[in-house]
C-alpha positions in Angstrom: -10.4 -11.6 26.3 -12.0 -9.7 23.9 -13.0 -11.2 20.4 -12.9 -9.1 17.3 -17.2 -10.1 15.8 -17.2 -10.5 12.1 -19.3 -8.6 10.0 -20.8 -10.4 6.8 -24.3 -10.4 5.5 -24.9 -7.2 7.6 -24.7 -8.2 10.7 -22.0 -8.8 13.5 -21.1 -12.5 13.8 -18.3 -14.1 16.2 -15.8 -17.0 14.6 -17.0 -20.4 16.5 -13.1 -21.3 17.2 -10.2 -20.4 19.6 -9.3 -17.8 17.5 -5.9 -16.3 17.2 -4.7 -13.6 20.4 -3.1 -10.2 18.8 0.0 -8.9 21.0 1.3 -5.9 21.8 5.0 -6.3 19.8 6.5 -3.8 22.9 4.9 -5.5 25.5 4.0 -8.7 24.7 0.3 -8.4 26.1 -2.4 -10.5 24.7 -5.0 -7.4 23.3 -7.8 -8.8 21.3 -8.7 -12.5 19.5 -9.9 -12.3 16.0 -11.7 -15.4 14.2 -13.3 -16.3 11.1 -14.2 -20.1 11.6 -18.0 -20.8 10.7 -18.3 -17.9 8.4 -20.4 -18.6 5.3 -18.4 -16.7 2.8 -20.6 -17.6 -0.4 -23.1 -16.1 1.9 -21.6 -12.8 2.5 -20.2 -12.4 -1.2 -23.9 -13.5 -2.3 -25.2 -10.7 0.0 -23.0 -8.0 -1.0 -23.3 -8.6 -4.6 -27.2 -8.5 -4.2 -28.8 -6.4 -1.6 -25.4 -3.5 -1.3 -24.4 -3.5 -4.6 -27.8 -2.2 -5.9 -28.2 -0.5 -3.2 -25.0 1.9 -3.5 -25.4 1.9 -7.3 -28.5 3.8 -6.9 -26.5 6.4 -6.1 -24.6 8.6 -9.0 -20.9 8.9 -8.5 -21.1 12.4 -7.2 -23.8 11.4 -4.5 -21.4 8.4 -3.3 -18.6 10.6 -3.0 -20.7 12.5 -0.4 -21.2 9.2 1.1 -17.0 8.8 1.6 -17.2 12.4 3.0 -19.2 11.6 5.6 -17.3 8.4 6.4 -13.8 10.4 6.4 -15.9 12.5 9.3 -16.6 10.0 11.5 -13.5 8.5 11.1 -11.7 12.0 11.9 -14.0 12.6 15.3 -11.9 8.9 16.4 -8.2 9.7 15.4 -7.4 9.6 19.5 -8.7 6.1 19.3 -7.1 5.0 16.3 -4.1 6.5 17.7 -3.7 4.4 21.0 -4.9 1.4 19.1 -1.5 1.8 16.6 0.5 2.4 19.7 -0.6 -0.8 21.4 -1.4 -3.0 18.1 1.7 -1.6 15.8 3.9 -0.8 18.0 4.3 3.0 16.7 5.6 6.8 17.2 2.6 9.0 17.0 4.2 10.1 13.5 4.4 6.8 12.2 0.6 6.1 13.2 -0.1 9.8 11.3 1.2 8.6 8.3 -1.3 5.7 8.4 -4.3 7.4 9.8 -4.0 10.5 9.0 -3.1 9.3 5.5 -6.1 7.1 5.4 -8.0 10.4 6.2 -6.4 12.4 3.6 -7.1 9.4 0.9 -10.9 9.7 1.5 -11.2 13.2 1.6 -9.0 13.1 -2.0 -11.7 10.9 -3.6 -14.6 12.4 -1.9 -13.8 15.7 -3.7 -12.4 13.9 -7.2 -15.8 12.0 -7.0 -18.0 15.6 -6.2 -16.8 16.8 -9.6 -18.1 13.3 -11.9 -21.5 14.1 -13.9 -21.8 10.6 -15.0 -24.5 8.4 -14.0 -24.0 4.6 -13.9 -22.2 5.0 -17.3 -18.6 6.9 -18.5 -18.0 7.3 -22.2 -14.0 6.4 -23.1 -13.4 8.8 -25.8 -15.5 9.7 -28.8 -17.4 7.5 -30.7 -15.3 5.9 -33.8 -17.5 5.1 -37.3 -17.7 1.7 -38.4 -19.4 2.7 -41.4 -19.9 4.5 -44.4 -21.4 8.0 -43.3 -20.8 6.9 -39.7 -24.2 4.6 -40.2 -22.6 2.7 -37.6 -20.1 3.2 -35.0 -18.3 2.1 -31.7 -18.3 3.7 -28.2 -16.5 2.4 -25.8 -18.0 2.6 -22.1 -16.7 1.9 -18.5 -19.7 0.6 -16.3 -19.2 -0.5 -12.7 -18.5 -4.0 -11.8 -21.3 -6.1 -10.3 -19.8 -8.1 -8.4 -17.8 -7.7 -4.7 -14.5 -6.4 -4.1 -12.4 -8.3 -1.6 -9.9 -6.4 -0.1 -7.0 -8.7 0.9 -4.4 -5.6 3.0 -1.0 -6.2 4.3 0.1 -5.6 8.3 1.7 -2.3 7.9 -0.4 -0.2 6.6 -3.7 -1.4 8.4 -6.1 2.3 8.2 -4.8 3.5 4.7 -4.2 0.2 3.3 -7.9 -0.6 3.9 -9.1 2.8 2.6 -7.0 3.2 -0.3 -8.5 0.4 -1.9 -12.4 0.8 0.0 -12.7 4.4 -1.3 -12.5 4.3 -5.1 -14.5 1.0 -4.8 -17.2 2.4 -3.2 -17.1 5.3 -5.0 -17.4 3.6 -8.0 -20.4 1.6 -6.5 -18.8 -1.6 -5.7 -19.3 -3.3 -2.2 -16.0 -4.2 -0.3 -15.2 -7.1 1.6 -12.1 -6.4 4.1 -9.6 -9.4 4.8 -6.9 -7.0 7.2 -3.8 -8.8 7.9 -4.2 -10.9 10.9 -1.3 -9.4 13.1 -2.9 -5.6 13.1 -6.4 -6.5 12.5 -7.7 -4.2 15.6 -7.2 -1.0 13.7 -8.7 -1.8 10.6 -11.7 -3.5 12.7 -12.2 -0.5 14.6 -12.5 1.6 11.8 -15.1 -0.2 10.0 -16.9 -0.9 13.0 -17.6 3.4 13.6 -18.5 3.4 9.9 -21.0 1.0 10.1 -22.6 2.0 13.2 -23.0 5.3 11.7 -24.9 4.1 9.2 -23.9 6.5 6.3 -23.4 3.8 3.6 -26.2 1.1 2.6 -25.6 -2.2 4.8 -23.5 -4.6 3.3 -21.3 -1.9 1.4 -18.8 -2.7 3.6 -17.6 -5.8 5.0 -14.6 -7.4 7.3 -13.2 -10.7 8.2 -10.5 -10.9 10.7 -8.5 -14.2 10.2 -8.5 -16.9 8.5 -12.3 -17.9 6.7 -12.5 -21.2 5.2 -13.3 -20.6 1.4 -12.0 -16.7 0.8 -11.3 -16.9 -2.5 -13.4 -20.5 -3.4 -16.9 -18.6 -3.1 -15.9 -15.8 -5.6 -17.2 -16.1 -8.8 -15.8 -14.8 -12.5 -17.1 -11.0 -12.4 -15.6 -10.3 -9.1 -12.1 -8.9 -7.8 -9.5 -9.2 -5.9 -7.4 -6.5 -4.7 -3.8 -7.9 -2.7 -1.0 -6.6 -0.8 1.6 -8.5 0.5 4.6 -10.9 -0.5 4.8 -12.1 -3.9 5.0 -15.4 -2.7 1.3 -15.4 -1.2 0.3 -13.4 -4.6 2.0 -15.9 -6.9 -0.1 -18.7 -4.5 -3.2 -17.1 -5.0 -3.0 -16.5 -8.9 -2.7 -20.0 -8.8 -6.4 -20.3 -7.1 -9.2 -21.6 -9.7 -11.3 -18.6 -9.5 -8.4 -16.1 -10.5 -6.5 -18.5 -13.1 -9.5 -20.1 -14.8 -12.4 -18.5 -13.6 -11.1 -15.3 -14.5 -11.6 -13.0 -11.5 -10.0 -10.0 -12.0 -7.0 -10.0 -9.5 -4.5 -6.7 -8.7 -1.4 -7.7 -6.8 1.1 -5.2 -4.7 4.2 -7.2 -3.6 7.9 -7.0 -2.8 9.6 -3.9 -3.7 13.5 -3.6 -3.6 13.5 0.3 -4.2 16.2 2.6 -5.2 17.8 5.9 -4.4 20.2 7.4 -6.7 22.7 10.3 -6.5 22.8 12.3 -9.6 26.5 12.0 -10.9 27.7 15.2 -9.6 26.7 14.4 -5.9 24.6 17.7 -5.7 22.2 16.4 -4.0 23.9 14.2 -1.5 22.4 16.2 1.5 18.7 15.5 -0.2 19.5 12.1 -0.4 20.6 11.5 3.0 17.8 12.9 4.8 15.5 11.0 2.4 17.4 7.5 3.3 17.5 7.9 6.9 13.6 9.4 7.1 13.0 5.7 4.5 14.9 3.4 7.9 13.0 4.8 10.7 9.5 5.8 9.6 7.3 2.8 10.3 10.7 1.4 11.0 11.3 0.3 8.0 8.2 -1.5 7.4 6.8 0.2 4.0 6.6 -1.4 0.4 8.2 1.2 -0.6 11.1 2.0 1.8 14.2 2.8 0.4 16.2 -0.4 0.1 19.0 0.4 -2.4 21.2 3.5 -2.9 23.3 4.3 -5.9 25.6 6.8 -5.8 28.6 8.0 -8.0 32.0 5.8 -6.8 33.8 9.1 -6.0 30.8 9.9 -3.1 30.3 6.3 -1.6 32.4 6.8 1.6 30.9 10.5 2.2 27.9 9.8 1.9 27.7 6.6 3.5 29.2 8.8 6.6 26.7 10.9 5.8 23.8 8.8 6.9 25.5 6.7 9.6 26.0 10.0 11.7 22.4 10.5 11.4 21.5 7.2 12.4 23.5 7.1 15.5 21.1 10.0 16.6 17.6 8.2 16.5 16.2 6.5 19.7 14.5 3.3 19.2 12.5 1.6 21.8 8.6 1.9 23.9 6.8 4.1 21.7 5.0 5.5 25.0 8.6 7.1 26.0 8.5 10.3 24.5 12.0 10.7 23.5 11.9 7.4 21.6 12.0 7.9 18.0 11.2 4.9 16.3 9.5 2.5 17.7 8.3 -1.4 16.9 8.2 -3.7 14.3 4.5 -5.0 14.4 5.7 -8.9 15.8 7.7 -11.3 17.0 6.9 -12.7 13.7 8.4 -10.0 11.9 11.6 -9.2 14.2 12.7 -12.9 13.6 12.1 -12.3 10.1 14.0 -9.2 10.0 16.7 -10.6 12.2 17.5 -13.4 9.6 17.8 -10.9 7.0 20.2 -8.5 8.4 22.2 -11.7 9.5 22.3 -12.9 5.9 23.6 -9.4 4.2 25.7 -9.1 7.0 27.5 -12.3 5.7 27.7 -10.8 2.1 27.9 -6.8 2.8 30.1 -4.5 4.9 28.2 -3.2 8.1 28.6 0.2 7.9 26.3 1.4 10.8 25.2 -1.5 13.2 22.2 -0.8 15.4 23.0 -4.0 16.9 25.8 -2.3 18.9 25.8 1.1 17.6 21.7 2.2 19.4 20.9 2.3 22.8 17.3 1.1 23.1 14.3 2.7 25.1 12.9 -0.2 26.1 12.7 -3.1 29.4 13.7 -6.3 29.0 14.3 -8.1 25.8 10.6 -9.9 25.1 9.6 -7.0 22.5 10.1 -6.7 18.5 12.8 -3.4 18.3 15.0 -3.6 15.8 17.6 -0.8 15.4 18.5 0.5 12.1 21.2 -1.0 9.6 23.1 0.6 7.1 24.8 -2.3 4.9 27.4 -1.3 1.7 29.0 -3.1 -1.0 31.7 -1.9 -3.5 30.9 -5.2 -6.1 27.0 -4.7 -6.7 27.6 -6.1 -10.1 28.2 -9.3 -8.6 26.0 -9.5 -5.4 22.6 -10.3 -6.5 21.5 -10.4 -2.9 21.7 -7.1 -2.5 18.9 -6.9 -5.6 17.3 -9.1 -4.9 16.7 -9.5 -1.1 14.3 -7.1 0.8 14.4 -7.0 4.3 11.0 -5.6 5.3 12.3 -3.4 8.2 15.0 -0.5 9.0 17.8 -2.2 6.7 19.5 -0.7 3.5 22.1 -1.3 1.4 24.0 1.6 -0.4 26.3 0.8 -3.8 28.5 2.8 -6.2 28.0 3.2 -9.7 30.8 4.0 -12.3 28.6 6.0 -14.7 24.5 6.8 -15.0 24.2 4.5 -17.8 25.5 1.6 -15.1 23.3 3.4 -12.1 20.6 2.8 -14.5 21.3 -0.6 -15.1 21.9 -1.6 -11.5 18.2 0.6 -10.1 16.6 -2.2 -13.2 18.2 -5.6 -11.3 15.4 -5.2 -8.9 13.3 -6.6 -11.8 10.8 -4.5 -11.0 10.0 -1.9 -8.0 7.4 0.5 -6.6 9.4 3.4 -6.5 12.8 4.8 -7.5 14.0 8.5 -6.2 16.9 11.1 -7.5 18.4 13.6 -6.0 20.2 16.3 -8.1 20.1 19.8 -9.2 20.7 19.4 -12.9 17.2 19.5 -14.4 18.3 17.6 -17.6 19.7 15.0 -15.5 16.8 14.7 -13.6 14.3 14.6 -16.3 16.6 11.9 -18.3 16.5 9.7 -15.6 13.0 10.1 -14.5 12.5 8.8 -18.1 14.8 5.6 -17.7 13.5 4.6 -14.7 10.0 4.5 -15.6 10.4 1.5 -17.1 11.1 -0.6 -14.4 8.7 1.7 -11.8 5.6 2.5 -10.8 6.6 5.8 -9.6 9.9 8.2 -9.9 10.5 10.4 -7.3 12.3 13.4 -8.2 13.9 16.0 -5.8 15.9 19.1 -5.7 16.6 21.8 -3.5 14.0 23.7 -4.9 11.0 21.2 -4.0 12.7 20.0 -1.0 10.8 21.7 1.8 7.3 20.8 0.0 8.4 17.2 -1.7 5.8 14.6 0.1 8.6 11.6 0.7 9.9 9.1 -1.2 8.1 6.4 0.5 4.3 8.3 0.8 2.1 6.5 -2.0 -0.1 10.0 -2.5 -3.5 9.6 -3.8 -2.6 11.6 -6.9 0.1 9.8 -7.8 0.3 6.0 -9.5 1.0 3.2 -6.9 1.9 -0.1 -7.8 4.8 -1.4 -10.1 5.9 -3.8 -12.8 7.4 -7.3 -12.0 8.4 -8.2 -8.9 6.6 -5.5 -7.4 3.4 -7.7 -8.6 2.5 -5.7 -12.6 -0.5 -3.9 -10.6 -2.0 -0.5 -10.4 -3.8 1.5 -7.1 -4.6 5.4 -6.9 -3.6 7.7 -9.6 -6.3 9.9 -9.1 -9.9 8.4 -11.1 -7.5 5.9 -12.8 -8.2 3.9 -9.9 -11.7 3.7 -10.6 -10.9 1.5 -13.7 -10.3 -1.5 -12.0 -13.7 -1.6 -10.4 -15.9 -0.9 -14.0 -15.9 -3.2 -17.3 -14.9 -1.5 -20.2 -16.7 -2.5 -22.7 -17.5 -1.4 -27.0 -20.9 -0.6 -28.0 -21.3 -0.7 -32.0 -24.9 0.5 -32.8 -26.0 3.1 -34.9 -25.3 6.7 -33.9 -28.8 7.7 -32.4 -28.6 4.7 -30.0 -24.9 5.9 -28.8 -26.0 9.3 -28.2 -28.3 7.8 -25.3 -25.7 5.3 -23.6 -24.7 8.3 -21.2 -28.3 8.6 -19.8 -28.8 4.8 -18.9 
């Protein structure tokens, strides 16, 4: 069987163990091994940081944008590829492996063209220059300059072509080389991908870098001036802010974890329609499998059994099975890992929660035999969310949500803020005050707030698709960190730093 090479210190090296066999979760055929044992990590951090760090920072930030251009080419004259990998690897509908490549696509392109328009050399000036002194004699400029360390790029299994180029392309374009840890249950796609980029030779060797598995050392051969960029559980996040490097060494760690997000129905229920397209599109894309899947829904007491009716009859039209069967809807979840995972979840709300739709009993699936990872949707409800914490607190990473009612918005509010911190929060409505007072209320407790109406409902880009443009990341349990937002997400690869010095000096920083 095929084994998935490293490559570290520009070059293409294979693990020296067994290695671990990737499956197809449909299936259940072996694929690919991937293996990281023998891998000198110091040795490919020490690389990067040396010989492609320079390298790409000879570039401005306008030429490297060129760079991700090109890259976002090749990777466009392979989507076929990409495609069949997903459908073996993932376990996906050909829209469900769209919103991961295509996305990925789409995210390069995005900073490509942000990155054409940046003048600045190796330098940016934050803000004006603020006197010090008398006469402004002397003064302070505050500049961002890149990082000169490596990136490592630790993704989750979901996500595994956009979750590697989300955090690769304003990294590179900000002249920092990347080292790529995929999640070991998907690794394939995200191998592939770097593999074409590398053989086409359009960055400097050693900008980009990937280890499938598990490396001895990952995080023990970083040093204080690098960074860490993770997605996944915020119980491996809260494990590896534990690791010397990142809690006394000081390496610069971002962190994007659980999310137990919300949908809420304005008080009026104009919007129920919105919001039940929304929620059901949330349960079966990726089935289920997002950070930031809709895994809560408020709506006004009054509405609960309407629109919970709402979204069951929707549900009990969507096929799940073989994504190769063409009338199949939603397909896999990514393992057996994961079904069992999911499996223990839905068994434990449905101890606590009313089952309101059961795809248990209530879907037929596409599929032979019974060795694969389907799971059908769930629809779960409970009329007591004040004194459930479960329901806040529990996310089932698959097609599984819970819908609650509220008594007024001040108590919606206070029950979307129990997650103790989420990616995303949505609301439906038509009253534009509404809907700009609760956009407001939930920002506090979310990275993101996702507003919809009839009038933006044909063009709205989904309550669960982290856009480029757009802020992703949250406070609190969602892991406090911060990806895309346009060139904010530049910020975490420089150093901000204050120059005081007298005015002449300042005046030349930008040219250095």
């Amino acid at each position: 069987m095929k084994k998935l090479a490293n490559y570290v210190q520009g070059r293409w090296q294979e693990g020296t163990g067994e290695g671990t066999t990737l499956y197809d979760p449909v299936l259940g055929t072996p694929l690919v091994k991937v293996c990281a044992k023998g891998v000198d990590m110091a040795a490919a951090y020490d690389h990067a940081r040396t010989q492609a760090g320079p390298a790409l920072r000879r570039y401005t930030y306008a030429e490297r944008a060129g760079l991700l251009a090109q890259v976002a080419q090749v990777l466009q004259a392979s989507r076929d590829k990409y495609y069949d990998i997903s459908l073996q690897n993932s376990g996906t509908v050909k829209n469900d492996t769209a919103v991961d490549v295509e996305g990925s696509i789409y995210t390069l392109g995005y900073y490509a063209k942000l990155g054409s328009r940046l003048v600045d050399g190796q330098v940016h000036l934050d803000g004006d220059s603020t006197s010090l002194a008398k006469d402004n004699a002397f003064a302070s400029q505050h500049i961002e300059v890149p990082v000169r360390g490596v990136a490592l790029l630790i993704n989750a299994f979901n996500f595994p072509a956009w979750g590697l180029w989300e955090k690769a392309a304003p990294a590179l374009l900000s002249g920092v080389p990347v080292v790529v840890k995929p999640a070991t249950a998907t690794a394939w796609l995200t191998h592939e991908m770097v593999k074409d980029v590398i053989e086409a030779g359009i960055l400097p060797e050693g900008s980009i870098s990937i280890v499938c598995g598990r490396p001895e050392g990952l995080l023990d051969a970083l040093n204080g001036l690098d960074l860490v960029s993770f997605t996944g559980s915020a119980e491996t996040a809260a494990t590896l802010r534990q690791h010397p490097r990142i809690q006394h060494d000081g390496v610069r760690f971002n962190a994007e974890t659980d999310s137990v997000n919300c949908a809420l129905l304005d008080p009026e229920a104009t919007g129920s329609d919105l919001l039940v397209r929304e929620v059901v599109r949330e349960l079966t894309i990726k089935s289920g499998q997002k950070c930031t899947a809709i895994r809560r829904i408020f709506v006004p007491e009054a509405s609960y059994d309407a629109v919970a009716k709402g979204i069951c009859e929707k549900l009990q039209g969507i096929t799940v099975g073989d994504p190769r069967n063409e009338s199949v809807r939603m397909g896999s979840l990514v393992s057996q890992t994961q079904k069992k995972a999911v499996t223990e979840g839905i068994e434990l709300l449905a101890k606590h929660c009313d089952v309101l739709f059961d795809g248990r009993t209530q879907t037929s699936m596409q599929v032979d035999g019974n060795d694969h990872a389907c799971v059908a949707p769930m629809l779960f409800g409970t009329r007591d969310p004040d004194n459930l914490a479960l329901v806040h607190e529990t996310e089932v990473f698959g097609p599984v949500a819970t819908i609650m009612p509220y008594r007024d918005i001040e108590h919606a509010y206070e029950l979307a803020r129990r997650g103790m911190g989420s990616l995303v929060a949505s609301v439906y409505g038509e009253d534009t005050d509404f809907l700009a007072q609760a956009a407001v209320r939930l920002a506090e407790s979310h990275g993101r707030v996702h507003v919809i109406n009839s009038a933006v409902a044909k063009v709205q880009t989904g309550h669960g698709n982290a856009m480029p443009q757009s802020n992703h990341g949250g406070p609190g349990r969602a892991g406090g960190g911060q990806e895309l937002g346009g060139l904010r997400a530049l910020a975490f690869y420089h150093r901000l730093a204050a120059v005081q010095a007298a005015p002449e000096v300042l005046a030349r920083l930008a040219a250095q």
